[in-house]
N, C-alpha and C positions, 0 to 999 in steps of 0.2 A: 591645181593644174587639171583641164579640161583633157579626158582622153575617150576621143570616139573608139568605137571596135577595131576603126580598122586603123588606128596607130597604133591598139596596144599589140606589148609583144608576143611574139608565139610563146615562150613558155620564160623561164626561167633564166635559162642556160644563153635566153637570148641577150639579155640583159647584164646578166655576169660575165658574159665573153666580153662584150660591148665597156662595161666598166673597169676590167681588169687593165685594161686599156688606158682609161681617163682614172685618173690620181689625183688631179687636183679640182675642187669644189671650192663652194663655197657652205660654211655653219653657222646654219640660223637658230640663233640663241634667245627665248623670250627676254625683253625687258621690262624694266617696273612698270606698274600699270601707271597709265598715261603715256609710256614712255617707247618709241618705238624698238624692235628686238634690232639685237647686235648680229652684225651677217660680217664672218671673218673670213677671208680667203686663205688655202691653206691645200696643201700636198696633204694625203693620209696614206693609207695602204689597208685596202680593205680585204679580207680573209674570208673566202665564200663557204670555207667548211667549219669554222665558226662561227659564222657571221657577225663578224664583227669589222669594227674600220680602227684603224690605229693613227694618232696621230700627236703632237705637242703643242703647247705655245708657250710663249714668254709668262715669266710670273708677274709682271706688272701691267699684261692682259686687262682692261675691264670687265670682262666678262663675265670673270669666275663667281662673284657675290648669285649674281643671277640665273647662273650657271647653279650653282649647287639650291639656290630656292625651288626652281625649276629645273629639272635634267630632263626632260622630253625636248627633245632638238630634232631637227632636217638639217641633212647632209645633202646638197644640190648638186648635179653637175650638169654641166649643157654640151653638148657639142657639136661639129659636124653642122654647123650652120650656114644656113646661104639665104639669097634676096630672089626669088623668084618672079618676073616679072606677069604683070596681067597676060601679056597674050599667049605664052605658054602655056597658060592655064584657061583659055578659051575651049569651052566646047566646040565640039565640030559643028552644030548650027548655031553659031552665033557672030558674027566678025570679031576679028583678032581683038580688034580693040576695047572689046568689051570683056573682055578673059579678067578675073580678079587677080592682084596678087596678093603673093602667100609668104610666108616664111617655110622653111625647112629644118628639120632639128630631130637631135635626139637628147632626150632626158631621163637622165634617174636620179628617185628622190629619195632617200632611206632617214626615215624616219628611225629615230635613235632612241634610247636610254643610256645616259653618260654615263660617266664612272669618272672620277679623276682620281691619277693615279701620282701618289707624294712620295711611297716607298722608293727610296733609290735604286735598291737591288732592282725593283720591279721598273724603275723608270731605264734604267740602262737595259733590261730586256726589252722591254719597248723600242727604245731607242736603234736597237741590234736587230728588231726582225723590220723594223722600214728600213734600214741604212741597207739589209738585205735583200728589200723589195727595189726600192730604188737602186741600188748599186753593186748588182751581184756578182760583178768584177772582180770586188773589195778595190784592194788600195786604201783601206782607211781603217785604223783601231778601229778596236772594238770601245766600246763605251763598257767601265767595270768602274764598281766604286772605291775610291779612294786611288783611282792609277789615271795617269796621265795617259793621253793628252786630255780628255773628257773627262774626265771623273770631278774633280773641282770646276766643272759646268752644271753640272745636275742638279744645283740649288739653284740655278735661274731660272728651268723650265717644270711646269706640270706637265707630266700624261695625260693623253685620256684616248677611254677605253669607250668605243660608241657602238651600245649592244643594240644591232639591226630588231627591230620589229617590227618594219613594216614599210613595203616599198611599191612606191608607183613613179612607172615608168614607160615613155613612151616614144613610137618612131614616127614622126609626120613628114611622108615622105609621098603620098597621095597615092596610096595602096587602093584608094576605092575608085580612082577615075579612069576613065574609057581607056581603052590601050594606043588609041590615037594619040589622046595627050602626054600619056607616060612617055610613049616614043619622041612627043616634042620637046617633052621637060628633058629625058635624055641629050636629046642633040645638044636641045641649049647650053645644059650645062657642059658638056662637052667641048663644044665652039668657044663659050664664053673661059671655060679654065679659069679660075679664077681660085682665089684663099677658099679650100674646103668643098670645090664643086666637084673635082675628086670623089670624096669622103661621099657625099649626097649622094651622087650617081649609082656608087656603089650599093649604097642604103637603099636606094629608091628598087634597084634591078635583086638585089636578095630580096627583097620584101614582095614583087609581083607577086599576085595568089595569095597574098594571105588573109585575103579576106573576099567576102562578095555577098550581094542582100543576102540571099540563100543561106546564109550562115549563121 
């Protein structure tokens, strides 16, 4: 993933706010050589003071053989996306019609170290701090082994435990262009309202300033 100056983020904290948010990814898992990697879609629950991401799958997964050869994997997530059309994105001397279009987005990658996790004690702790990220309502057992309603589920699924080491992430939300066109890209999206023009706008107006040549 290509990230100019002025998509990446300010620091950290900008990115972890941003992720605490999005839950579900996708994990891209090498496959045999020759063979392209396995990319599984999946809710996890990621832990900024450990950093780690929590999450499960079925035990008749493909994955797992290549999975344990390999345990360096990405954890993807995209979101917050829109279709920007060319002439919103026209310089001020150029006619509309010649303006590019762009995409809009924001992305975090976290590069991982697996862990799979068979212990059951450990898989029902697992199981208890996403069922508590996801669902801190409750309304639902806890998962413990050998008790009902889950506990005779715990053999169909693995853990696993995806120790973060290293994450790139970025906001392309056209932080480097004139303030003319920022203010067009706003309208538009605006006007047009449409799945996530929302989400952009906002991204696009936090983000002014955060970058410029001089920097």
């Amino acid at each position: 993933m290509l990230i100019h100056p002025w998509d990446a983020p300010r620091d950290d904290a900008e990115w972890q706010h941003w992720l605490a948010a999005h839950d579900f990814g996708q994990l891209a898992v090498n496959g045999p050589p020759g063979e392209p990697p396995h990319v599984q879609p999946l809710h996890f629950a990621y832990d900024a003071g450990r950093g780690e991401a929590l999450t499960h799958l079925a035990r008749p997964n493909p994955l797992w053989a290549d999975l344990a050869a390999r345990p360096e994997v990405v954890l993807s997530v995209v979101d917050d996306y829109v279709y920007v059309p060319g002439p919103w994105q026209a310089p001020p001397d150029i006619p509309a019609e010649h303006g590019v279009p762009t995409s809009f987005y924001a992305a975090v990658q976290l590069r991982c170290l697996a862990r799979v996790v068979d212990d059951p004690a450990e898989k029902a702790e697992l199981l208890n701090r996403q069922m508590g990220h996801f669902q801190p309502e409750g309304g639902s057992a806890p998962a413990a082994v050998g008790e009902e309603p889950y506990g005779r589920m715990l053999a169909g699924i693995r853990g696993l435990r995806l120790e973060v080491v290293g994450v790139r992430a970025k906001f392309k939300y056209a932080a480097h262009k004139p303030e003319e066109v920022q203010d067009r890209i706003v309208a538009g999206l605006t006007t047009r309202d449409g799945t996530r023009d929302a989400a952009a706008r906002e991204h696009q107006l936090r983000r002014r300033g955060v970058w410029s040549p001089a920097t």
